[in-house]
Every structure is written in structure tokens, then in C-alpha cells.
N, CA, C and O atoms as a Maestro MAE file, in Angstrom:
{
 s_m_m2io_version
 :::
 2.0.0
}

f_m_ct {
 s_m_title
 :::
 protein
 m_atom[344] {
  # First column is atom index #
  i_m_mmod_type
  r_m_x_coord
  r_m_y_coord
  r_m_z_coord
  i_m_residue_number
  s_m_chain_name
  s_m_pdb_residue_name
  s_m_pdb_atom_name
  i_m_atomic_number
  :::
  1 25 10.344 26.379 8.414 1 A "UNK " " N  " 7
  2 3 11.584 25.803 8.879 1 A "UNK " " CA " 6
  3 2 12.764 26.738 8.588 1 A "UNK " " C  " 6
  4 15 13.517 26.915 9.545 1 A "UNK " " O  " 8
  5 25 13.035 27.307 7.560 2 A "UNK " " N  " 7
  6 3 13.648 28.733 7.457 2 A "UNK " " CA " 6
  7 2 13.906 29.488 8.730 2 A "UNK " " C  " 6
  8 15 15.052 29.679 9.136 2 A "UNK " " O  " 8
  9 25 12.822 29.922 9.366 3 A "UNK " " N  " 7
  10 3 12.855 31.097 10.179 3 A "UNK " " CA " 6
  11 2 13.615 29.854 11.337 3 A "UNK " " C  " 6
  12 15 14.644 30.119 11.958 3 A "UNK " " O  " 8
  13 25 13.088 28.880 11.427 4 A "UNK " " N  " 7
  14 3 13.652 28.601 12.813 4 A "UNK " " CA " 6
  15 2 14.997 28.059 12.224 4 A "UNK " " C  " 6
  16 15 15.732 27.790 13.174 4 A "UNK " " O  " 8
  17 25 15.619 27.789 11.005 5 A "UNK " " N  " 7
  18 3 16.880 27.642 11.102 5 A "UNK " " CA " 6
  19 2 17.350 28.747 11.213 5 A "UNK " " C  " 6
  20 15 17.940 28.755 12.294 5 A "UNK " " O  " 8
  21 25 17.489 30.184 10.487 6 A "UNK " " N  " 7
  22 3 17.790 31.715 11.084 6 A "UNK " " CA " 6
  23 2 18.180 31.690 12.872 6 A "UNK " " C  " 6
  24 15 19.212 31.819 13.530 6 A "UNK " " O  " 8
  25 25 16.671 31.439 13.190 7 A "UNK " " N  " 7
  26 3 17.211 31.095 15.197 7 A "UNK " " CA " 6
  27 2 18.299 30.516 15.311 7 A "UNK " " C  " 6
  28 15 19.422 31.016 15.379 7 A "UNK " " O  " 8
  29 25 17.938 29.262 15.338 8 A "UNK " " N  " 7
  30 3 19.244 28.226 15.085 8 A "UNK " " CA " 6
  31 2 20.590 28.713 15.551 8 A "UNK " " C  " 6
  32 15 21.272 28.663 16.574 8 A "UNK " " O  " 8
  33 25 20.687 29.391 13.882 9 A "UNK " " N  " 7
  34 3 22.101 29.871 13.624 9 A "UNK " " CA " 6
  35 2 22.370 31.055 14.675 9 A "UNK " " C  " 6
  36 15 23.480 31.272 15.160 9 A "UNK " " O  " 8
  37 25 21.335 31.713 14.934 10 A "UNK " " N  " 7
  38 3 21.980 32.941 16.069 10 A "UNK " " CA " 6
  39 2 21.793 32.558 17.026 10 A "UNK " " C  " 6
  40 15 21.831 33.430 17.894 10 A "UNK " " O  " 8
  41 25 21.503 31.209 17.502 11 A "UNK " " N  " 7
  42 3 22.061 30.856 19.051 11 A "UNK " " CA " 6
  43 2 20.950 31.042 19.863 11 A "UNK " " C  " 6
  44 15 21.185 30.950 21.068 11 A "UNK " " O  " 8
  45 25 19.646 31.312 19.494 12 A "UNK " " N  " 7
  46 3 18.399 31.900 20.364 12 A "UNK " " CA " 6
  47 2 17.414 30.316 20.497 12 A "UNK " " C  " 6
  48 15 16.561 30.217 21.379 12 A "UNK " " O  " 8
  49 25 17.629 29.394 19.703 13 A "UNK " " N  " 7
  50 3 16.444 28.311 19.651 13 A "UNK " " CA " 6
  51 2 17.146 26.726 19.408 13 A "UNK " " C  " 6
  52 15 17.790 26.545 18.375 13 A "UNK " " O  " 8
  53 25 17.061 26.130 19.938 14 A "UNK " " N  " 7
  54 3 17.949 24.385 20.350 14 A "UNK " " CA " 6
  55 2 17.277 23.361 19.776 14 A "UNK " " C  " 6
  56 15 17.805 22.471 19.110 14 A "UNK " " O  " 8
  57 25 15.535 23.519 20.139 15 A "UNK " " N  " 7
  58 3 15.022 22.698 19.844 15 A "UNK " " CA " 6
  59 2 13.777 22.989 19.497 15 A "UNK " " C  " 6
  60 15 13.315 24.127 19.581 15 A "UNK " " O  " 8
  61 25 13.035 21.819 19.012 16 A "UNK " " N  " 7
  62 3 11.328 22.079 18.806 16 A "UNK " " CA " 6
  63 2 10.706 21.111 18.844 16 A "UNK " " C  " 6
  64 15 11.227 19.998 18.916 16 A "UNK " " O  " 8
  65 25 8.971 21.395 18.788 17 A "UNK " " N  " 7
  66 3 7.962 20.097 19.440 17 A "UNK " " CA " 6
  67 2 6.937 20.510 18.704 17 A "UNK " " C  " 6
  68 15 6.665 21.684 18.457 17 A "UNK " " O  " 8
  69 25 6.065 19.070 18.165 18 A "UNK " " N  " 7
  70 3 5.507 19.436 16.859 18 A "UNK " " CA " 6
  71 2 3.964 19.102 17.668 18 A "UNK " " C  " 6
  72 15 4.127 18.031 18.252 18 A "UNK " " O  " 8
  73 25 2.575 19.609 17.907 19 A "UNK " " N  " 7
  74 3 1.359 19.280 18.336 19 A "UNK " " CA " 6
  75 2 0.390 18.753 17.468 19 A "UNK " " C  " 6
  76 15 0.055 19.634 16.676 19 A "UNK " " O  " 8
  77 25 0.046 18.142 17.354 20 A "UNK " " N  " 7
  78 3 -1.272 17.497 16.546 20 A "UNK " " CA " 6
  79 2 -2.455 17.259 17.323 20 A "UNK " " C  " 6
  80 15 -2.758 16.106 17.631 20 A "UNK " " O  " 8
  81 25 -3.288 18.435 17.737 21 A "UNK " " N  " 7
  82 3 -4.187 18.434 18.721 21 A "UNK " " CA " 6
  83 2 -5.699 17.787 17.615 21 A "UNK " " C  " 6
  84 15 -5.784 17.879 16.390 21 A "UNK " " O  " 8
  85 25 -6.494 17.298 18.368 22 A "UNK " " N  " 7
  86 3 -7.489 17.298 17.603 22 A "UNK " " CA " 6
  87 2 -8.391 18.776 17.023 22 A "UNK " " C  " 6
  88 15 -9.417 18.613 16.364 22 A "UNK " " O  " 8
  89 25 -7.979 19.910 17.287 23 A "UNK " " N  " 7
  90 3 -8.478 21.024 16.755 23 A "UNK " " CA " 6
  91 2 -7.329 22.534 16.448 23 A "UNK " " C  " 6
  92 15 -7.394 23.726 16.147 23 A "UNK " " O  " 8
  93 25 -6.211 21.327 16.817 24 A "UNK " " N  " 7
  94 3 -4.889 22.510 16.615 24 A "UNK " " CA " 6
  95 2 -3.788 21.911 16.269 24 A "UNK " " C  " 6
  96 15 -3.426 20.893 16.860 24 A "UNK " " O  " 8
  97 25 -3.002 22.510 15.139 25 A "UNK " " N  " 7
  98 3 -1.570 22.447 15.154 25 A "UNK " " CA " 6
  99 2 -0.923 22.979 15.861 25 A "UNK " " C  " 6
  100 15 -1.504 23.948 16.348 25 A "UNK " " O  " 8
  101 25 0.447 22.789 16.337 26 A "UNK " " N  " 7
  102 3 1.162 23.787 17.255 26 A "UNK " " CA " 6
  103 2 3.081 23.099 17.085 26 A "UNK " " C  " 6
  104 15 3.339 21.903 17.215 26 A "UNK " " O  " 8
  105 25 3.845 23.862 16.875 27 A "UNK " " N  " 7
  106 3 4.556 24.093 16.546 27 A "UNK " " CA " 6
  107 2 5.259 25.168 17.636 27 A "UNK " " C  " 6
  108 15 4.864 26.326 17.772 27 A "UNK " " O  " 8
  109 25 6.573 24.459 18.523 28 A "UNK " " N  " 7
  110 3 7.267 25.109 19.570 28 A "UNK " " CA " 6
  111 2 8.349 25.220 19.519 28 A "UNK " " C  " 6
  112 15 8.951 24.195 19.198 28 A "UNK " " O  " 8
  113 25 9.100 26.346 19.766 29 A "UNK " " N  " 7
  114 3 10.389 26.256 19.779 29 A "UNK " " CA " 6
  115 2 11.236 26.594 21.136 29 A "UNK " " C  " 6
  116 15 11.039 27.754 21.498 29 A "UNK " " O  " 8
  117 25 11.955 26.005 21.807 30 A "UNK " " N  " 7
  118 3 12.801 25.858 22.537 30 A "UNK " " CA " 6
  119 2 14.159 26.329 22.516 30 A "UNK " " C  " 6
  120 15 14.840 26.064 21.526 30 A "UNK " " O  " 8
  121 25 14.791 27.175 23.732 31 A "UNK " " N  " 7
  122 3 15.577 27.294 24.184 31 A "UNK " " CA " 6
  123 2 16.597 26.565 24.640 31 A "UNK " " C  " 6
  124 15 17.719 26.611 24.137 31 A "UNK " " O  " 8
  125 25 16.266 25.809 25.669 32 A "UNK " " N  " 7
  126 3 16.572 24.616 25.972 32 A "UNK " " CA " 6
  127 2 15.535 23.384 25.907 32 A "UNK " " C  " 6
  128 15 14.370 23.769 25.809 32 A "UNK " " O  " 8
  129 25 15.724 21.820 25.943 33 A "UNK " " N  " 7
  130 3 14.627 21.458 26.106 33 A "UNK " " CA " 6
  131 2 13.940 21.190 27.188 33 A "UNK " " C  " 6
  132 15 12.976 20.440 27.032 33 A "UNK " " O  " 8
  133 25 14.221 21.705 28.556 34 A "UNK " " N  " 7
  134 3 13.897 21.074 29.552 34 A "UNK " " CA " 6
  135 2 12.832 22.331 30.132 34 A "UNK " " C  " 6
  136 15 12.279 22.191 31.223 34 A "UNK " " O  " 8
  137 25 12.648 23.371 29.418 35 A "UNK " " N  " 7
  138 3 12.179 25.049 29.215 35 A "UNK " " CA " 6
  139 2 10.848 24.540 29.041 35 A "UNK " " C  " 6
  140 15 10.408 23.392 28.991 35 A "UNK " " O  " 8
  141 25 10.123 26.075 28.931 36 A "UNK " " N  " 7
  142 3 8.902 26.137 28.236 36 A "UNK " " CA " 6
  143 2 9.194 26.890 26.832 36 A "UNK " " C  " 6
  144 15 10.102 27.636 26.468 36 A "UNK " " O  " 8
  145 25 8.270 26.479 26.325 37 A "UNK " " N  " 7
  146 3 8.530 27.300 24.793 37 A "UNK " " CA " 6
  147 2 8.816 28.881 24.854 37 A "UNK " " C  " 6
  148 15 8.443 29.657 25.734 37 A "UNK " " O  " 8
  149 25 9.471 29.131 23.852 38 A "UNK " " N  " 7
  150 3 10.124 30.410 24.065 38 A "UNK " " CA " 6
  151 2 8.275 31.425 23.050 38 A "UNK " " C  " 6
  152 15 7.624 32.441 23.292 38 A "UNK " " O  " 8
  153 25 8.225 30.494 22.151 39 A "UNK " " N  " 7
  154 3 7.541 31.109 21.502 39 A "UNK " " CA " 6
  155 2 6.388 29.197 20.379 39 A "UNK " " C  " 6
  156 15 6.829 28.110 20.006 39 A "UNK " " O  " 8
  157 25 5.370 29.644 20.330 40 A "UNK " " N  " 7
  158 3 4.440 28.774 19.841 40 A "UNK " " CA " 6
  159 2 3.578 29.540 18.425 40 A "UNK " " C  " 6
  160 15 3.015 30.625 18.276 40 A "UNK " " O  " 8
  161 25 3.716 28.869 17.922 41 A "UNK " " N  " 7
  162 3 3.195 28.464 16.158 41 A "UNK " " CA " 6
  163 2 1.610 28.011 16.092 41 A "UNK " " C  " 6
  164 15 1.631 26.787 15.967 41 A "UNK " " O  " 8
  165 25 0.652 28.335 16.113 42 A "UNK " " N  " 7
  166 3 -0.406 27.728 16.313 42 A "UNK " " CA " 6
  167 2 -1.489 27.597 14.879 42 A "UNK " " C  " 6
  168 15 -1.729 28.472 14.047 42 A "UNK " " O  " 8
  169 25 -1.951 26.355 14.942 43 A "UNK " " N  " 7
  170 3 -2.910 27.010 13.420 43 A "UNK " " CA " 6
  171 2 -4.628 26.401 13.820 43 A "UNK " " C  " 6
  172 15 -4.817 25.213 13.560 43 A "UNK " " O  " 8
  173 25 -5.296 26.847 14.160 44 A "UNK " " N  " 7
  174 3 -6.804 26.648 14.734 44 A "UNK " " CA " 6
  175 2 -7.663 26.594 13.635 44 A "UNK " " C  " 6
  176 15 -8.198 27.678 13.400 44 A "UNK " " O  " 8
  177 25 -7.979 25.643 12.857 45 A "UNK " " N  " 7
  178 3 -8.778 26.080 11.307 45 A "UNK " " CA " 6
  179 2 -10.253 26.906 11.725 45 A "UNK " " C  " 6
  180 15 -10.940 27.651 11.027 45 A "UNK " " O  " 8
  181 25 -10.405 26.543 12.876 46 A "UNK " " N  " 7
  182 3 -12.216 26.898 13.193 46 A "UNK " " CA " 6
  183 2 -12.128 28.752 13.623 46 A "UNK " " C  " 6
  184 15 -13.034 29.582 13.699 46 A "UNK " " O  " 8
  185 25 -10.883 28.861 13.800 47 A "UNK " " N  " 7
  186 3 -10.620 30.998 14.131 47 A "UNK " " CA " 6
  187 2 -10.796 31.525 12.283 47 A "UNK " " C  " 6
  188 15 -10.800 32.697 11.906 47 A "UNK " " O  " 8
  189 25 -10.925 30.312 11.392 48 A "UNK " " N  " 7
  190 3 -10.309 31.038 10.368 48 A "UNK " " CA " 6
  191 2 -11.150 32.280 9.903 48 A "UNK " " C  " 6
  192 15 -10.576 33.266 9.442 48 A "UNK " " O  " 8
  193 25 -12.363 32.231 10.012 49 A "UNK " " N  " 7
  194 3 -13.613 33.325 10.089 49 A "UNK " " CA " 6
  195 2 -13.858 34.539 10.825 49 A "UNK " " C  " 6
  196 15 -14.452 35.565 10.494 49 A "UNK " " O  " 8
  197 25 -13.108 34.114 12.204 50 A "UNK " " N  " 7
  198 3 -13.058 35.016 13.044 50 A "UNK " " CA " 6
  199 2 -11.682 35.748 12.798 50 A "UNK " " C  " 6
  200 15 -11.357 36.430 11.826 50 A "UNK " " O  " 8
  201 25 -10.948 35.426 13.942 51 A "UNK " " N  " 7
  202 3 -9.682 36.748 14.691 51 A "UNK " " CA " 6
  203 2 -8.501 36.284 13.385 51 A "UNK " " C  " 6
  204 15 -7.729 37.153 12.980 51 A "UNK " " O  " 8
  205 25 -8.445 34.783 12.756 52 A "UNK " " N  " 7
  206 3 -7.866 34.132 11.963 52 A "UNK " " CA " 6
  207 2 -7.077 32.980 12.535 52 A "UNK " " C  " 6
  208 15 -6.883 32.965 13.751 52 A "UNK " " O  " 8
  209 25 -6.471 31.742 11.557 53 A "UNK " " N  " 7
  210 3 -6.240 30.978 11.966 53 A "UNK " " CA " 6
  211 2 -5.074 30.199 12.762 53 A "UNK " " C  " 6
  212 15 -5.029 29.224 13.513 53 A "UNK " " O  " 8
  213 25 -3.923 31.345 12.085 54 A "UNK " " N  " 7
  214 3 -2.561 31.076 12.672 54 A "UNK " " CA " 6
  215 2 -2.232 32.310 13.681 54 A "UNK " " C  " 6
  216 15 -2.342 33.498 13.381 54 A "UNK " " O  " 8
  217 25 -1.895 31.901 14.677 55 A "UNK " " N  " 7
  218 3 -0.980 32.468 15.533 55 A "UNK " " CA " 6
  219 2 0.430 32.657 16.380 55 A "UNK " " C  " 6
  220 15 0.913 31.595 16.774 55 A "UNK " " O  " 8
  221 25 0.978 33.567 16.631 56 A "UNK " " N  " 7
  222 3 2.257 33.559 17.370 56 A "UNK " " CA " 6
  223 2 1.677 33.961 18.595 56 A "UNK " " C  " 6
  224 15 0.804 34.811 18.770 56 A "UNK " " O  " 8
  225 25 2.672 32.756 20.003 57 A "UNK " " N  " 7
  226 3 1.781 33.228 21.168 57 A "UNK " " CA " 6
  227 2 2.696 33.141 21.843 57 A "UNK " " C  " 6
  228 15 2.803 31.968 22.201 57 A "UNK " " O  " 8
  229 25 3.652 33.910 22.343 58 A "UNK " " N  " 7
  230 3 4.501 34.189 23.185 58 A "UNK " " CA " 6
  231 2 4.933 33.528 24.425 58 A "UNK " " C  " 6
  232 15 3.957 32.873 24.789 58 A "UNK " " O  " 8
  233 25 6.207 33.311 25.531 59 A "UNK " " N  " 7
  234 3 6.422 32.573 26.334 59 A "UNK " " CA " 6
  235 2 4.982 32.472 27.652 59 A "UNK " " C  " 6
  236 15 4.478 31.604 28.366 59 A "UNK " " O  " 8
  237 25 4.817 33.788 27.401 60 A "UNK " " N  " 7
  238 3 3.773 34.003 29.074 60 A "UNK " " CA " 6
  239 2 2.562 33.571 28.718 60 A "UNK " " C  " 6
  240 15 1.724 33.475 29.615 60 A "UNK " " O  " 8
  241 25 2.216 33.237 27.435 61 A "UNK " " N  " 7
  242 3 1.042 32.859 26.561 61 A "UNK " " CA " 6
  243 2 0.028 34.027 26.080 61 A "UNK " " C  " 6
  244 15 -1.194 33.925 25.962 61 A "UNK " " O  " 8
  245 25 0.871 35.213 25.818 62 A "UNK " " N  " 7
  246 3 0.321 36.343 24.906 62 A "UNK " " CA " 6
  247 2 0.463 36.289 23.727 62 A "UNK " " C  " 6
  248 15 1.473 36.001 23.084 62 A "UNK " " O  " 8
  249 25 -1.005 36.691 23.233 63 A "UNK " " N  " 7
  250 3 -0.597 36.070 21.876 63 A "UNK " " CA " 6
  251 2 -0.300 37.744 20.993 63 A "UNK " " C  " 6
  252 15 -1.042 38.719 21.108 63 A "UNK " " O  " 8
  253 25 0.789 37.690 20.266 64 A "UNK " " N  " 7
  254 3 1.835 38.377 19.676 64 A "UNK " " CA " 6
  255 2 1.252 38.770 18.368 64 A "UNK " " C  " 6
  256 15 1.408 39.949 18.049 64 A "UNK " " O  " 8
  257 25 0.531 37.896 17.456 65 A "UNK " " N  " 7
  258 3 -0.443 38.534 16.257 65 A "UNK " " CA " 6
  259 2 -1.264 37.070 15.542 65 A "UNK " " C  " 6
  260 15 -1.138 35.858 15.721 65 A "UNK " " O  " 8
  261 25 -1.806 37.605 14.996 66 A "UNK " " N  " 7
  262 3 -3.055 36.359 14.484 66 A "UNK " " CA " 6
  263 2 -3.695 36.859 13.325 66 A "UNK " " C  " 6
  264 15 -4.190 37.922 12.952 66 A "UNK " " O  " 8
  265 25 -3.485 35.553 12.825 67 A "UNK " " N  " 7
  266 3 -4.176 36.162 11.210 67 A "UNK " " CA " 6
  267 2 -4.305 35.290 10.309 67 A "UNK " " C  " 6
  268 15 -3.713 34.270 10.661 67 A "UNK " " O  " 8
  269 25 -4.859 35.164 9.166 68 A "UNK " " N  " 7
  270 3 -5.279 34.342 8.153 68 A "UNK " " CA " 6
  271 2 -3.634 33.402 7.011 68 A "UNK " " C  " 6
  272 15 -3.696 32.305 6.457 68 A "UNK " " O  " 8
  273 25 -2.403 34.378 7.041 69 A "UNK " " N  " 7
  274 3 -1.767 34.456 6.071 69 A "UNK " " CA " 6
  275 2 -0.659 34.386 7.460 69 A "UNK " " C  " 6
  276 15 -0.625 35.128 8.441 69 A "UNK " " O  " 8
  277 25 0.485 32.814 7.006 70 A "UNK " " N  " 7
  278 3 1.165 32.524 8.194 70 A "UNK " " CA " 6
  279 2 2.161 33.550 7.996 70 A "UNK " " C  " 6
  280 15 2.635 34.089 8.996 70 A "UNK " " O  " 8
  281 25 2.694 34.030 6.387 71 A "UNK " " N  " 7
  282 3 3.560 34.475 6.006 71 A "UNK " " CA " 6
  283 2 3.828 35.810 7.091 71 A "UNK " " C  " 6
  284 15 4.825 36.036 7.777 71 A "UNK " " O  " 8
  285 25 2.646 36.533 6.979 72 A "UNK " " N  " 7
  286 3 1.935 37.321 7.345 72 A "UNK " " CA " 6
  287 2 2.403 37.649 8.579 72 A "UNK " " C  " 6
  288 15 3.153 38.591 8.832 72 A "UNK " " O  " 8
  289 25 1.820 36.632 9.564 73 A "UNK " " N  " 7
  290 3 1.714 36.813 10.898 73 A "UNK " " CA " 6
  291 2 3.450 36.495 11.666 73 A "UNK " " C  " 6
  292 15 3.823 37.107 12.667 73 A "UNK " " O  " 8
  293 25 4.513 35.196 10.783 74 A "UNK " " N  " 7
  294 3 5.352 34.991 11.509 74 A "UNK " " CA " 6
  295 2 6.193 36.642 11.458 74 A "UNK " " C  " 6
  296 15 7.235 36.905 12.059 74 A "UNK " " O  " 8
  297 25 5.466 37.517 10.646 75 A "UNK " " N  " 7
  298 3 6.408 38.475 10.610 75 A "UNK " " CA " 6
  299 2 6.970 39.181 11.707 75 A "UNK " " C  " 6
  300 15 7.926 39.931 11.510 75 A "UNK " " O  " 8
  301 25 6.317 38.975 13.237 76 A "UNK " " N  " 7
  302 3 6.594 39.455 14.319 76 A "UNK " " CA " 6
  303 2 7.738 38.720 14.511 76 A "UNK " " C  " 6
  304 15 8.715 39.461 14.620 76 A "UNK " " O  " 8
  305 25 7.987 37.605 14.591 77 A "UNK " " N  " 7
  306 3 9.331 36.587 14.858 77 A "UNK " " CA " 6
  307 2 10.845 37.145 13.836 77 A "UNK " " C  " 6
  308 15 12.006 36.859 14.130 77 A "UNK " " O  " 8
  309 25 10.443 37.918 12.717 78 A "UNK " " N  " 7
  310 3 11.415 37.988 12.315 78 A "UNK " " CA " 6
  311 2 11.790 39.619 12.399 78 A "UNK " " C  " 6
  312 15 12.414 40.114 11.460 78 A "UNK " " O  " 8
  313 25 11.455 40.320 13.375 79 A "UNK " " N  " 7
  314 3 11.700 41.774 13.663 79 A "UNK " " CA " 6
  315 2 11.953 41.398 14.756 79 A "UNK " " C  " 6
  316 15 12.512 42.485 14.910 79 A "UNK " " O  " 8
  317 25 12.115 40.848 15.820 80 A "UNK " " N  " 7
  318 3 13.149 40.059 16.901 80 A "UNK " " CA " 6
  319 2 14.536 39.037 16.684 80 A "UNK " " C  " 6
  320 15 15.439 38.631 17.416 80 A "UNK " " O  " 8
  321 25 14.136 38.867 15.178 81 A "UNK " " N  " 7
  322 3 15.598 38.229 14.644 81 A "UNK " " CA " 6
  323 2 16.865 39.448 14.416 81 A "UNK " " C  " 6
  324 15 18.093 39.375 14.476 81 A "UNK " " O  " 8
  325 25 16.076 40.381 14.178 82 A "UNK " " N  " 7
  326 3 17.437 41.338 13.172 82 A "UNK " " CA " 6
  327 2 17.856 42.107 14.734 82 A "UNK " " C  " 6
  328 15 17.048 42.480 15.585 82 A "UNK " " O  " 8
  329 25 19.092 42.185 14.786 83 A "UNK " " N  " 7
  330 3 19.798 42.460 15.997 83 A "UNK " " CA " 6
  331 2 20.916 44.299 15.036 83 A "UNK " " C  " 6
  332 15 21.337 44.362 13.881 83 A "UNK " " O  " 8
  333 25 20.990 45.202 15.953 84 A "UNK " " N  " 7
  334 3 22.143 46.186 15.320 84 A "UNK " " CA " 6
  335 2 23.504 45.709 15.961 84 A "UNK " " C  " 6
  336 15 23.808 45.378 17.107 84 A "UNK " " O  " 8
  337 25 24.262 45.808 14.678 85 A "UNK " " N  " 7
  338 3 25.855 45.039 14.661 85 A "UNK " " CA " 6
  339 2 26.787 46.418 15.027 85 A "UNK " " C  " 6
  340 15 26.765 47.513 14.466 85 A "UNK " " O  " 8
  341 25 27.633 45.950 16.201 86 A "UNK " " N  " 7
  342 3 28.676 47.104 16.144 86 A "UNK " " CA " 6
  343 2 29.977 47.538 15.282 86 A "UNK " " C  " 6
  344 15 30.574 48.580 15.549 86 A "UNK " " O  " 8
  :::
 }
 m_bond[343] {
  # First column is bond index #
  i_m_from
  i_m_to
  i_m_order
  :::
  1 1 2 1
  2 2 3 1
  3 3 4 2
  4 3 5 1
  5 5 6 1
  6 6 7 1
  7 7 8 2
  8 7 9 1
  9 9 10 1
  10 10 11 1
  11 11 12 2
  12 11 13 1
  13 13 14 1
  14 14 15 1
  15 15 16 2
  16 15 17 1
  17 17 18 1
  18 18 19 1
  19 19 20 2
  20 19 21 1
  21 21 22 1
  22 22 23 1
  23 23 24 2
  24 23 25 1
  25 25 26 1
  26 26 27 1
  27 27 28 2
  28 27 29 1
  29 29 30 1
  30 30 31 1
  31 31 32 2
  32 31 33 1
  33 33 34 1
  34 34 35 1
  35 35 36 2
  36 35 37 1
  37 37 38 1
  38 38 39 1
  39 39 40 2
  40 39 41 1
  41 41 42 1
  42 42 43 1
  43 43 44 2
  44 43 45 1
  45 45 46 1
  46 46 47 1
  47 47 48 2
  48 47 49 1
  49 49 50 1
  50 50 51 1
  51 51 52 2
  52 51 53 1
  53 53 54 1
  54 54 55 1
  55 55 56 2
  56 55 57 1
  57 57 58 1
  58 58 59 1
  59 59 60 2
  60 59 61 1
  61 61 62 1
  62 62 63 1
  63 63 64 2
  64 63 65 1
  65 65 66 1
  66 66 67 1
  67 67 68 2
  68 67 69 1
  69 69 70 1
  70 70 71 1
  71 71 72 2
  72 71 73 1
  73 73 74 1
  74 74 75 1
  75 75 76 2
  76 75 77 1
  77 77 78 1
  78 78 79 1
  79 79 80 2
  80 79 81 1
  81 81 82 1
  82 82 83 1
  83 83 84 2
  84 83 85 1
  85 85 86 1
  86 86 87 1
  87 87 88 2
  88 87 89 1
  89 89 90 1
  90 90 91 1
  91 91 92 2
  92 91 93 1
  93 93 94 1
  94 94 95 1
  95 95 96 2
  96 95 97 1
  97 97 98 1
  98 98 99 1
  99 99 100 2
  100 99 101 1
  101 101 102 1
  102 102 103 1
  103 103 104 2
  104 103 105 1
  105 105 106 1
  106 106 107 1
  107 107 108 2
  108 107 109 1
  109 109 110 1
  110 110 111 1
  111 111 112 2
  112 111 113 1
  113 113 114 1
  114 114 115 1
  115 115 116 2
  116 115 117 1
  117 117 118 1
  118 118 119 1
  119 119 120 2
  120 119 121 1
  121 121 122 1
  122 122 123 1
  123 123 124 2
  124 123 125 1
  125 125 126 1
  126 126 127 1
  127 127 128 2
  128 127 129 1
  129 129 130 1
  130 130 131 1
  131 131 132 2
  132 131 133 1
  133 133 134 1
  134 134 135 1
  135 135 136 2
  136 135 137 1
  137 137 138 1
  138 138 139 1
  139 139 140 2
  140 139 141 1
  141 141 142 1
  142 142 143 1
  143 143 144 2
  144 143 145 1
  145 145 146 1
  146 146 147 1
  147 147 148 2
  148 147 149 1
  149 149 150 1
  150 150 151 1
  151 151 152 2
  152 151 153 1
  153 153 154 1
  154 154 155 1
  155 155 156 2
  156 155 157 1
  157 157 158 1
  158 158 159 1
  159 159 160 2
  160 159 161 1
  161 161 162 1
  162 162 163 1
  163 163 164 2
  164 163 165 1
  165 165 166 1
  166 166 167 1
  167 167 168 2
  168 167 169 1
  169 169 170 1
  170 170 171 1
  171 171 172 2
  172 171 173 1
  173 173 174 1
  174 174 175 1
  175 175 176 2
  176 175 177 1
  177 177 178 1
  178 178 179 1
  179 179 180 2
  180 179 181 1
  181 181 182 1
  182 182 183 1
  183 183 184 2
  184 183 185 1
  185 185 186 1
  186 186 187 1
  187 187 188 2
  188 187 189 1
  189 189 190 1
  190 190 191 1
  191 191 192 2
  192 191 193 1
  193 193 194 1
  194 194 195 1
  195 195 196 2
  196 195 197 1
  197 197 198 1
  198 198 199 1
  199 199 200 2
  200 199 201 1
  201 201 202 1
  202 202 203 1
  203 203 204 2
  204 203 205 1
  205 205 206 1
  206 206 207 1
  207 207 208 2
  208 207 209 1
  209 209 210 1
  210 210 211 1
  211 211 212 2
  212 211 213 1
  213 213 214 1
  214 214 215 1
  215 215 216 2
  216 215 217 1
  217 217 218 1
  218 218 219 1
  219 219 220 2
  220 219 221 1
  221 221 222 1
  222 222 223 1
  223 223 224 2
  224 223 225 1
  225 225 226 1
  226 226 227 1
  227 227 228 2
  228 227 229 1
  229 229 230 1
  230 230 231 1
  231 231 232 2
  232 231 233 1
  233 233 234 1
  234 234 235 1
  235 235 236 2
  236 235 237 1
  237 237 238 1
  238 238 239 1
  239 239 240 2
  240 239 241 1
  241 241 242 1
  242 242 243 1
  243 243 244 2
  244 243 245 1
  245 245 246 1
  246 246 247 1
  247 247 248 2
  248 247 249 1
  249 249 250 1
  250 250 251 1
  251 251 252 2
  252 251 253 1
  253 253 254 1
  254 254 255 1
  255 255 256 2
  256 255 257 1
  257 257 258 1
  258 258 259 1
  259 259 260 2
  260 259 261 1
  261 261 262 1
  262 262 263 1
  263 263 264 2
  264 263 265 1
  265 265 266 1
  266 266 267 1
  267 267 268 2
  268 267 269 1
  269 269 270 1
  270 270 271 1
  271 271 272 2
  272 271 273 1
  273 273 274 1
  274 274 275 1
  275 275 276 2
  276 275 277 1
  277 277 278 1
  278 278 279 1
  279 279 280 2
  280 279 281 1
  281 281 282 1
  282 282 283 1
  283 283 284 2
  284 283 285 1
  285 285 286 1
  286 286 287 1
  287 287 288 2
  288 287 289 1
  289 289 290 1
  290 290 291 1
  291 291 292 2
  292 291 293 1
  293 293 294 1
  294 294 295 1
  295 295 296 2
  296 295 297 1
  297 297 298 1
  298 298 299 1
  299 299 300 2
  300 299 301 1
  301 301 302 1
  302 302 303 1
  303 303 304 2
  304 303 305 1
  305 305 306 1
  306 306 307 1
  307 307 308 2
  308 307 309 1
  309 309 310 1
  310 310 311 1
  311 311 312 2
  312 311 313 1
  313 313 314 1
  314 314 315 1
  315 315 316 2
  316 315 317 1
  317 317 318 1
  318 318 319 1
  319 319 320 2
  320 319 321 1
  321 321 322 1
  322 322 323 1
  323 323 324 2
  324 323 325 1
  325 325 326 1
  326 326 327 1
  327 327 328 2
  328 327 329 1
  329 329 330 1
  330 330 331 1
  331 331 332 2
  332 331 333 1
  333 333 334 1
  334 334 335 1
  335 335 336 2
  336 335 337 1
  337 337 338 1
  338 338 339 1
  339 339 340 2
  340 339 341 1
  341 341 342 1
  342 342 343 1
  343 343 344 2
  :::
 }
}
């Protein structure tokens, strides 16, 4: 919740939508709400062996990185946060 208050505050993310799939969490964040997700949070316990369990999966539904350790993986989301100031 951190990272998406960071969004928040810089004006990039409005809203969010929480999934409780029977084999997935998912976690979305919004632009607007009437959008598709800008970007999706995913946690699959049954990848955890394989590719891993959490993922970031992008608007077009590419998935952006995947891995065991969420800390880990949201790190792609926050190297699109840091902007150069003039």
C-alpha cells in the first residue's frame, strides 16, 4: 500500500480493485476507473516452484517480472516512479 500511495501522490493511479480468484490474488491499479488496469499485482501460490509466485503484469498483459520475493519483484514499479526534476 506504500508504493501505491507514492502513485497516488504523483498523480499516475486514482484507484484500485482487489481479486480473490480461487487460485489467484490480484491486486489492480487504475488510472481512471472506468480504464483497464494500468498495471496488476498477481500472487499464484501453485507458480511458487516454478517461474515464482508473484507477479507484475503490465497494461497489454506483459508480464514485467516474476518471482518468489514481492519485495523483490514490485521493484520494477518503483524505477517508473522516480521521474528527473528540472
Amino acid at each position: 500500500m506504500g508504493l501505491y500511495g507514492r502513485y497516488v501522490a504523483a498523480g499516475e493511479w486514482r484507484d484500485y480493485g482487489i481479486s480473490s480468484l480461487k487460485d489467484a490474488a490480484i491486486f489492480a491499479a487504475f488510472k481512471r476507473t472506468a480504464e483497464n488496469p494500468q498495471f496488476r499485482i498477481e500472487k499464484r501460490p501453485k507458480l511458487r516452484m516454478r517461474q515464482g509466485q508473484y507477479a507484475v503484469i503490465g497494461a497489454e498483459g506483459q508480464v514485467l517480472k516474476r518471482g518468489n520475493d514481492l519485495r523483490q519483484v514490485l521493484t520494477v514499479l518503483e524505477r517508473k516512479l522516480i521521474r528527473i526534476v528540472d
